[in-house]
ZAMARGU-4260 file (C-alpha; in steps of 0.2 Angstrom, whole numbers, plus 5000, padded with zeros to 4 digits):
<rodrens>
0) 5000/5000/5000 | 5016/5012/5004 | 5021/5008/4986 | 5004/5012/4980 | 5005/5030/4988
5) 5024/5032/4980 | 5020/5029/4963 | 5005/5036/4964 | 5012/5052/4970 | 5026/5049/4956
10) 5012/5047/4944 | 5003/5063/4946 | 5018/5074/4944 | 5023/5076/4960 | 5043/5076/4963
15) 5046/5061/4977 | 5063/5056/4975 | 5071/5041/4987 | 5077/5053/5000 | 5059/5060/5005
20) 5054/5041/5004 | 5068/5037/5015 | 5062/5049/5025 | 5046/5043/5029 | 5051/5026/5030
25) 5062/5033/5046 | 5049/5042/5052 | 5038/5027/5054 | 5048/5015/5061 | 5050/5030/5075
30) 5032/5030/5077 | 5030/5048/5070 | 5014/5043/5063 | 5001/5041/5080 | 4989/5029/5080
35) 4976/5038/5067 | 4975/5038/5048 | 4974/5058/5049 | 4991/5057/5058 | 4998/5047/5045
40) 4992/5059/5033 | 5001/5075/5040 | 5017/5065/5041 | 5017/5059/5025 | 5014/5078/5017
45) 5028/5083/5029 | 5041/5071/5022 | 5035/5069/5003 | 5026/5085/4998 | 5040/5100/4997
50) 5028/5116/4990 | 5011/5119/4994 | 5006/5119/4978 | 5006/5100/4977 | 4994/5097/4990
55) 4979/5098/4981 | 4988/5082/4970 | 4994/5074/4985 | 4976/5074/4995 | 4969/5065/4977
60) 4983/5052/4979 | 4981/5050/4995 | 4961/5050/4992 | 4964/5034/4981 | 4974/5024/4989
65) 4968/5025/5009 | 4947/5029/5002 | 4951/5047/5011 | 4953/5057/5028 | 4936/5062/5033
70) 4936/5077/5043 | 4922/5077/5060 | 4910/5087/5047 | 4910/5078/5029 | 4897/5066/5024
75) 4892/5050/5028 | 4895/5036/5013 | 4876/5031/5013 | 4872/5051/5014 | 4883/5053/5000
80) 4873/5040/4990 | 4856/5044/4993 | 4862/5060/4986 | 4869/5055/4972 | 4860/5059/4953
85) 4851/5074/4958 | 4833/5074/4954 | 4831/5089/4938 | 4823/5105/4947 | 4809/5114/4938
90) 4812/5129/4948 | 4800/5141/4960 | 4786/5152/4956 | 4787/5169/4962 | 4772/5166/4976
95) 4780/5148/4981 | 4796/5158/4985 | 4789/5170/4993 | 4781/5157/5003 | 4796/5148/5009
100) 4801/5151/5029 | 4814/5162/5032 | 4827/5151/5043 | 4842/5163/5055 | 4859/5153/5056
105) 4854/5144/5074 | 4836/5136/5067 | 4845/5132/5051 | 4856/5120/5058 | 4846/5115/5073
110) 4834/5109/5061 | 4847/5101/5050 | 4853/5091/5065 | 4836/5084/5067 | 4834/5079/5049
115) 4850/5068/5050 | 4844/5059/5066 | 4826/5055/5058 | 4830/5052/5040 | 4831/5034/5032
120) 4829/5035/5016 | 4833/5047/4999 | 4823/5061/4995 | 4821/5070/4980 | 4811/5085/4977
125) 4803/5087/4993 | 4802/5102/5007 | 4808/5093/5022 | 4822/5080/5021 | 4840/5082/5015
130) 4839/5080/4998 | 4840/5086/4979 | 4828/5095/4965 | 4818/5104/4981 | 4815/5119/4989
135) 4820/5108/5008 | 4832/5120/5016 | 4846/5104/5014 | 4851/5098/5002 | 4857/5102/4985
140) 4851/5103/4966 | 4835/5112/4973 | 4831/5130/4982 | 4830/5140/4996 | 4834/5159/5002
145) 4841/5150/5018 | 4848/5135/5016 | 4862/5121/5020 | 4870/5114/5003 | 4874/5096/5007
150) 4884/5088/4994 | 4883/5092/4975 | 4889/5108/4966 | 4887/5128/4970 | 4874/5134/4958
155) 4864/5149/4965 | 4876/5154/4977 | 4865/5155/4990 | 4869/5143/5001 | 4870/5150/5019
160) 4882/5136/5025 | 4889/5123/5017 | 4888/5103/5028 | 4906/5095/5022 | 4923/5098/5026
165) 4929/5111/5014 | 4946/5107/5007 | 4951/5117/4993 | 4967/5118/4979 | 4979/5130/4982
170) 4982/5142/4967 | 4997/5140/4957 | 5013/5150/4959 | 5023/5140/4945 | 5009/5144/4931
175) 5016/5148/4915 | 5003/5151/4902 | 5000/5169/4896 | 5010/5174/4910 | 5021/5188/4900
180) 5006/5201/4899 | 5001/5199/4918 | 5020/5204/4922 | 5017/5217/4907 | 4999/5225/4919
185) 5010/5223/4934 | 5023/5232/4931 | 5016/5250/4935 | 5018/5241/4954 | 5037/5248/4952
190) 5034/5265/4962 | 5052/5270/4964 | 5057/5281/4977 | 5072/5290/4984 | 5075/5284/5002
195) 5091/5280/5009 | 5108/5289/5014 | 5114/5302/5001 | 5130/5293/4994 | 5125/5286/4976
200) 5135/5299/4965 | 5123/5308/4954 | 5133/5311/4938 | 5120/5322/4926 | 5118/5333/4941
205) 5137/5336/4945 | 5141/5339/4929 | 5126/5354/4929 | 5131/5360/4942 | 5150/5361/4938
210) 5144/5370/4922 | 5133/5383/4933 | 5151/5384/4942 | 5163/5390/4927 | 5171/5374/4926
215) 5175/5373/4946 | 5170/5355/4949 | 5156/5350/4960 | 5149/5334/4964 | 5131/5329/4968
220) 5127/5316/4980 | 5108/5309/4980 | 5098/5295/4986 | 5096/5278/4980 | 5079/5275/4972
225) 5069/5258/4977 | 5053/5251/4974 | 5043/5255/4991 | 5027/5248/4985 | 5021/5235/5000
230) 5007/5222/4991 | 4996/5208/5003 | 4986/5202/4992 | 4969/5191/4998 | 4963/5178/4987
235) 4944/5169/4988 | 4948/5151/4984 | 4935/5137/4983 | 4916/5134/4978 | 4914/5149/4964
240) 4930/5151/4963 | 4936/5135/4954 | 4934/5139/4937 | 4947/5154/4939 | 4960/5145/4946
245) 4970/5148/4928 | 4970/5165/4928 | 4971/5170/4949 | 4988/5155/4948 | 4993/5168/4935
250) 4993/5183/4943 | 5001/5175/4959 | 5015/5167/4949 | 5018/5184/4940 | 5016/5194/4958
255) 5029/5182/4966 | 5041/5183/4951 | 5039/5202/4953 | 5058/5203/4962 | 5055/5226/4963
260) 5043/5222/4976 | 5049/5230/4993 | 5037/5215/5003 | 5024/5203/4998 | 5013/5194/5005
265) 4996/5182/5000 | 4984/5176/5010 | 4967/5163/5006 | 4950/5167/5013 | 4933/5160/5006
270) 4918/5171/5000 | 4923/5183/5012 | 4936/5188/5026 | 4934/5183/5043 | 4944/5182/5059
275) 4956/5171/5049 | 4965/5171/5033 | 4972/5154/5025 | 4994/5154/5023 | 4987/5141/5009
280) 4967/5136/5003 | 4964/5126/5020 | 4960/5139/5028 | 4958/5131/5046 | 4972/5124/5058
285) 4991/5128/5060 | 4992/5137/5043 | 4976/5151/5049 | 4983/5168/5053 | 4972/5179/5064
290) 4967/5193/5052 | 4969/5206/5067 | 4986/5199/5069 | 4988/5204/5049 | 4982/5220/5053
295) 4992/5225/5069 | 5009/5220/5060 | 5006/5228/5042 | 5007/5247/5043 | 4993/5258/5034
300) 5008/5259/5019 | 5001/5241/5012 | 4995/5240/4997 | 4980/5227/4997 | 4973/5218/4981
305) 4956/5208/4985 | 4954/5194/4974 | 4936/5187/4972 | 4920/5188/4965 | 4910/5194/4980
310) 4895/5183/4975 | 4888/5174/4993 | 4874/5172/5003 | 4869/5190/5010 | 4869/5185/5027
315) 4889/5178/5027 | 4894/5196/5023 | 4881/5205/5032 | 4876/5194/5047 | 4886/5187/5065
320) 4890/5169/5060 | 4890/5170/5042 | 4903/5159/5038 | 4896/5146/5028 | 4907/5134/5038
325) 4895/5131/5054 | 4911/5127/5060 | 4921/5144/5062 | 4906/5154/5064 | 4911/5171/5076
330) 4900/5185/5079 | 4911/5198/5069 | 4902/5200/5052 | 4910/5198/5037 | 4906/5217/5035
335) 4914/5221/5048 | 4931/5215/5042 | 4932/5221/5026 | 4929/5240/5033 | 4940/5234/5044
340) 4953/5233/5031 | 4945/5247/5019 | 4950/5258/5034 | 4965/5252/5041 | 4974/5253/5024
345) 4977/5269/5012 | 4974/5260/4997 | 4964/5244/4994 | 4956/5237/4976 | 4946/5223/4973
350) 4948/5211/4957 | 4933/5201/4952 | 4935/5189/4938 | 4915/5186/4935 | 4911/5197/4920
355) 4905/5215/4924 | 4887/5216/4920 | 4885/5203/4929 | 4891/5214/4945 | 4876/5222/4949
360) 4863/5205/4949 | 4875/5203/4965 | 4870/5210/4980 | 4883/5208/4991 | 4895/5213/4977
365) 4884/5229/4974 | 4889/5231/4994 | 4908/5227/4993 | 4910/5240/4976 | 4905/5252/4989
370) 4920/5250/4999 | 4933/5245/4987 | 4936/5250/4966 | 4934/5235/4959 | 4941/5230/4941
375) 4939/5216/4931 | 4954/5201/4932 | 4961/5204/4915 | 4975/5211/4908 | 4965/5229/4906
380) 4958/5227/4923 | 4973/5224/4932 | 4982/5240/4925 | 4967/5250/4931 | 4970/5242/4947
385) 4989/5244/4950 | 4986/5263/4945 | 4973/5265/4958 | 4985/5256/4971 | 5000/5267/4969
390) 4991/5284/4961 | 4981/5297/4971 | 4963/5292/4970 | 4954/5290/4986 | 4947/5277/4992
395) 4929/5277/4994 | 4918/5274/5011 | 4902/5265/5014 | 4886/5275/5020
</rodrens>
C-alpha cells in the first residue's frame, strides 16, 4: 500500500525522490505517525510534499489509495449516496418563493441536526428532508433563500452554509501560460522612490552644476531609488471560485516573480474575510493567521489587492456567523472585516473575475463596490488596478 502512495504520488507529477521516501520510512519506524489515519496523513505531506502547491495532488493520491481522511464534518457514505444523481429541478414560482420560511443561522442548523437523526431513506424534490431537486432548506440541486447545501455543486450561490469539510486547491505559483502580459499589467507596481543615505554619486547633476560653476568641479550626491510599493494580496479560493484557478495561479506566479517588490505577501480566505485568513486554501488549523494579527503587524503603507468575485449568501457578509462553515462561525460579520481593512489601509482594490454586468445581479457585490474599486481580472483590469493602488485616487467609504 506504501508503494501504492509512492507511485501514485510519482504518477501525478509530484517530485518524490528516494530521500523524502527514506524519510518517511524513518519516520515510521520512530512511530511519527500516531495511532490515526489523519496522523499518518500529516506526516506523510511533511516528508513527501516540498511546495504547497502540490497538496491539492497529494490529497487526490492519498484519496485513492487510503478511500480518504474524513474530517468530523463531511458526509456520511450512505448520505453521499442517497444524494447522488440529483433529481432535475423545475424551479419556484414567484408566490412559492415568497412562501418559503425564512430560517436565521441557529434554526437552520438546529433543524438540519434533526433531519439527520430521523431520515432513512433518499429524497428527492421534497420540502423537508436532506435532499435534491427541492426547495427543503438541505440539500442540494434544489432551492431556498436560507439554506444548508449538502453535497453536489454551488449553483445559485446561496447557500448559507455549506455541511462538508471544505478542502480546497491552492492556486498555482509555477503557472506559466500567458503569463508575459500579467507581468506586462504589473509592472506599474514599480513605484520607485528616493529613500536612503545620500551617497550614490549623481553624475548628470554634478556635471550641471559644475557647468553653473565655470568649470569649478562640484559633485552631487543623491539618494538611491527603490521600489517601496508593500502588496498583501487576499485571494477567495474554493466553491465559485474553481473555474478561475488559471487566471488567479497567473497573477500569483507573476506577483511572486515580481523581484522590485519591497514586501509581499498572500493570503486565502473563502467568499469573504473573517477572523482568519488561510497561509494556503485550507484555511483552518496551523496554517490560519488571525486577520487582526495581519492588521496590527502591516502598517497603513500596504498596498492590498482583493481577489474574488463577491458573489455569497447576503447573510455571510452581512450577518454574525455567516461563515458558511458552521464550524468557524464568530459574531464579527464579514462586513465588519472588510471595513475593517478598507480603513485600516490607504489603498485597497478589489479584482473580480465574473464578467461585469454581471456585477450588479449581486448583492453583496453591489455592497463590497462600495468600499473597494473594483476591476475586472484581466489584463486591462489589472492595469486599472495597480494605477489606483500606487496613484492618488481616494478610496471610497460606505454609508
Amino acid at each position: 500500500m506504501f508503494l501504492d502512495l509512492f507511485y501514485g504520488l510519482r504518477k501525478e507529477g509530484l517530485p518524490v525522490s528516494i530521500q523524502e521516501w527514506q524519510m518517511l520510512m524513518t519516520a515510521l519506524e520512530q512511530g511519527l505517525h500516531g495511532s490515526s489515519l489523519l496522523s499518518f496523513y500529516h506526516l506523510a505531506r511533511a516528508t513527501l510534499v516540498k511546495s504547497e502547491t502540490y497538496f491539492d495532488a497529494f490529497d487526490r493520491v492519498f484519496a485513492r489509495v487510503f478511500h480518504g481522511v474524513e474530517g468530523e464534518l463531511s458526509l456520511t457514505d450512505e448520505l453521499e449516496q442517497w444524494l447522488n444523481d440529483p433529481k432535475q429541478f423545475d424551479g419556484l414560482s414567484d408566490e412559492q418563493r415568497a412562501a418559503l420560511q425564512q430560517l436565521d443561522a441557529d434554526e437552520l442548523m438546529r433543524q438540519f441536526l434533526e433531519r439527520l437523526e430521523e431520515q432513512d431513506g433518499r429524497h428527492d424534490g421534497g420540502g423537508k428532508w436532506v435532499g435534491t431537486g427541492g426547495h427543503s432548506p438541505f440539500g442540494h440541486g434544489g432551492e431556498h433563500p436560507t439554506g444548508i447545501r449538502v453535497g453536489g455543486e454551488s449553483r445559485g450561490r446561496s447557500a448559507m452554509k455549506v455541511a462538508e469539510d471544505r478542502r480546497f486547491a491552492d492556486y498555482r505559483t509555477d503557472a506559466t501560460l500567458d503569463i508575459r502580459q500579467t507581468k506586462v499589467a504589473l509592472k506599474r507596481l514599480r513605484h520607485l522612490t528616493h529613500s536612503g543615505p545620500f551617497d550614490l554619486l549623481d553624475i548628470d547633476e554634478s556635471v550641471d552644476e559644475t557647468c553653473r560653476n565655470g568649470g569649478d568641479i562640484e559633485v552631487v550626491f543623491t539618494q538611491e531609488k527603490r521600489n517601496n510599493v508593500r502588496l498583501l494580496l487576499l485571494m477567495d479560493v474554493g466553491g465559485t471560485m474553481d473555474p478561475y484557478m488559471a487566471p488567479v495561479s497567473r497573477l500569483l506566479t507573476a506577483l511572486h516573480e515580481e523581484r522590485g517588490l519591497r514586501d509581499f505577501k498572500a493570503y486565502y480566505f473563502h467568499n469573504c474575510v473573517y477572523e482568519t485568513v488561510g497561509k494556503n486554501a485550507r484555511l483552518h488549523g496551523s496554517e490560519a493567521i488571525p486577520t487582526g494579527d495581519v492588521l496590527r503587524t502591516l502598517d497603513e503603507r500596504w498596498k492590498v489587492l482583493f481577489v474574488g468575485d463577491a458573489a455569497m449568501h447576503p447573510a455571510e457578509l452581512m450577518s454574525p456567523g455567516g461563515n458558511i462553515n458552521p464550524r468557524y462561525e464568530t459574531e464579527t460579520r464579514g462586513i465588519d472585516w472588510l471595513l475593517r481593512i478598507q480603513q485600516h489601509f490607504q489603498r485597497s482594490v478589489w479584482l473580480n473575475p465574473d464578467p461585469k454586468r454581471t456585477w450588479d445581479s449581486s448583492r453583496t457585490c453591489q455592497v463590497i463596490q462600495q468600499l473597494f474599486p473594483m476591476f475586472h481580472l484581466s489584463v486591462d483590469g489589472i492595469e486599472q488596478a495597480v494605477a489606483s493602488l500606487v496613484g492618488a485616487r481616494p478610496q471610497p467609504s460606505l454609508h
